[in-house]
C-alpha positions in Angstrom: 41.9 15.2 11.3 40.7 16.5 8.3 37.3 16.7 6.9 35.5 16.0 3.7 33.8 18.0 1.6 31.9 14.9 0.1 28.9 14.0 1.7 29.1 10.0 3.1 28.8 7.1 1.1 25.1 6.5 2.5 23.9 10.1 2.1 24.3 9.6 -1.6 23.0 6.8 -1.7 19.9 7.8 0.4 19.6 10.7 -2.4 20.0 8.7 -5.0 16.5 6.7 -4.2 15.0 9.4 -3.4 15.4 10.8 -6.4 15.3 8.2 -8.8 12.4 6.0 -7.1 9.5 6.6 -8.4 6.0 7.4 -6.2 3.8 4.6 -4.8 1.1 4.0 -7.6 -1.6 6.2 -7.0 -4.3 2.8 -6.5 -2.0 1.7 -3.6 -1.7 5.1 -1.8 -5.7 5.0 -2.3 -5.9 2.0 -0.3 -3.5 2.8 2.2 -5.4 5.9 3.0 -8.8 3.8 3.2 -7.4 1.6 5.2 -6.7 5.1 7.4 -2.9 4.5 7.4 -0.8 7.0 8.1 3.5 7.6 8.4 3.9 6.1 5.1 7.8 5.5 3.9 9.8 3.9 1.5 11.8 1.0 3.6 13.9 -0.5 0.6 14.3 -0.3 -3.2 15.7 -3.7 -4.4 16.2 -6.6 -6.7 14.8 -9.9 -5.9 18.0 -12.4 -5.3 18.0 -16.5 -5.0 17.8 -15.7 -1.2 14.7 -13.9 -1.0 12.6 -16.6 -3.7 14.3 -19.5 -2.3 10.9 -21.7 -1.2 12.8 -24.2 1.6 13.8 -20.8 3.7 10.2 -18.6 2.5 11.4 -15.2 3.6 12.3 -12.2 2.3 15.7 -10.4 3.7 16.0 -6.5 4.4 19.7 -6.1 4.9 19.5 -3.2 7.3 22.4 -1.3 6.1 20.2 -1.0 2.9 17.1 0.2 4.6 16.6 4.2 3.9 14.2 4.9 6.6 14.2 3.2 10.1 10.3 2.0 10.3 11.1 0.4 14.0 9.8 1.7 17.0 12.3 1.2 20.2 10.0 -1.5 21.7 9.8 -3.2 18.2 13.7 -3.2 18.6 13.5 -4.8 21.7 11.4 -7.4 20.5 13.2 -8.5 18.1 16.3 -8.1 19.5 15.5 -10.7 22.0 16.7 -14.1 21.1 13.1 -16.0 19.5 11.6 -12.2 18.7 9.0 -12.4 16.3 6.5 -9.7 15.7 3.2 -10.3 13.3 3.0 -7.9 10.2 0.7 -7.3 7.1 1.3 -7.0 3.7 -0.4 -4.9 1.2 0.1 -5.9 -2.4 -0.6 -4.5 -5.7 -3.9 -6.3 -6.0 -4.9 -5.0 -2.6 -4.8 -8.3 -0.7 -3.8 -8.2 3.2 -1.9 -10.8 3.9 -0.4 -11.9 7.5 3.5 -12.2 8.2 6.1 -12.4 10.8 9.0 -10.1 11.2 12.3 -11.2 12.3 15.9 -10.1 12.7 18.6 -12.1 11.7 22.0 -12.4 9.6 22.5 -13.3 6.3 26.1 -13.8 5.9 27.6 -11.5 7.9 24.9 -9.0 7.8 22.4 -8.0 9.9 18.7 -8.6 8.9 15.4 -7.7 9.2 13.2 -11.2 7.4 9.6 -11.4 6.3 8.4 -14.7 6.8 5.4 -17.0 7.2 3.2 -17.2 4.2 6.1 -15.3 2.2 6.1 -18.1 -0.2 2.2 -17.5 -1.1 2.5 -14.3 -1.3 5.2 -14.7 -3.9 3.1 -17.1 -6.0 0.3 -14.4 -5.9 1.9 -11.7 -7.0 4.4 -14.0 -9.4 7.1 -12.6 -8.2 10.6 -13.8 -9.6 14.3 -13.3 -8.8 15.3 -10.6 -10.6 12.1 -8.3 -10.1 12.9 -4.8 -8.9 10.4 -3.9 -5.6 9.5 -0.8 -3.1 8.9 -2.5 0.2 6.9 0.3 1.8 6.2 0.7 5.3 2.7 2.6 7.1 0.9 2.4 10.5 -2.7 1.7 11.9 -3.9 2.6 15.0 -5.9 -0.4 17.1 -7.7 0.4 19.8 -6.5 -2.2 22.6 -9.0 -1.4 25.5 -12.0 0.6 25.0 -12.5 1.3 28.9 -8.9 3.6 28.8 -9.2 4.2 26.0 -5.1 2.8 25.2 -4.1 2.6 21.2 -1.4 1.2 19.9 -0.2 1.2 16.1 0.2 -1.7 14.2 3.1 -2.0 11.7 2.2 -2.9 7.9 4.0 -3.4 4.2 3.2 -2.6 1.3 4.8 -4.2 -1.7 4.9 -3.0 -5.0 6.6 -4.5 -7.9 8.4 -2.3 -10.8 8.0 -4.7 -13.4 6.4 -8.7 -13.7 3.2 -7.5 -12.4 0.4 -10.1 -12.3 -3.0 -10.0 -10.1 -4.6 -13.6 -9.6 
């Protein structure tokens, strides 16, 4: 067996973002720091397709082969590994609006899929988002106290979506 000197097919790719995405803009890494998040990463660099604006399905696909970093924890994975896993998100977006989602695995074709859904569809109108549009799904985590008394914590999972061109605030 012999082995390459070329580095895989996804660790180029992987460098390739890195080095040709640019930075979160700086108004959005503001708010993400007021908001006391921390763990920020880049999830996905991508073009808008029919299957992401399509109103009748309202959901945005994250084809995880595409994803650069893994923003799952293992008991996320669980979750939504199980067959009706659903697990309730926010969205940042450029005009610093929260909004609520779900996140869900699927397929899409024969692909496996992470999918943003409920209230995608609004937030699409929102931010008049169109196929075509190049985005940075971002990823970042809050802590939430969940019982004073023993004093437990978890961290909550967040997005923040920011579009590289066809930007509009309403």
């Amino acid at each position: 067996m012999s082995v390459s000197p070329y580095p895989s097919m996804s660790k180029w790719r992987n460098a390739f973002f890195l080095i040709t995405t640019p930075d979160m803009p700086t108004r959005m890494r503001k708010q993400i720091e007021e908001m006391q998040g921390y763990n920020l990463q880049l999830v996905i660099h991508k073009k808008l397709i029919e299957t992401d604006m399509n109103e009748k399905d309202g959901r945005l696909f994250l084809i995880i082969k595409k994803i650069l970093f893994d923003f799952i924890t293992p008991d996320e994975e669980k979750l939504l590994n199980d067959a009706n896993g659903v697990m309730e998100v926010k969205i940042l977006d450029e005009g610093q609006r929260v909004s609520p989602m779900f996140l869900t695995k699927g397929k899409i074709q024969e692909h496996d899929a992470y999918c943003l859904t409920t209230h995608w569809n609004s937030f699409v109108a929102k931010n008049c988002l169109k196929i075509g549009h190049l985005i940075q799904l971002w990823s970042f985590r809050r802590v939430r106290l969940v019982d004073i008394e023993n004093e437990i914590f978890t961290s909550d999972l967040y997005f923040a979506l920011n579009t590289m061109d066809g930007r509009c605030f309403l």
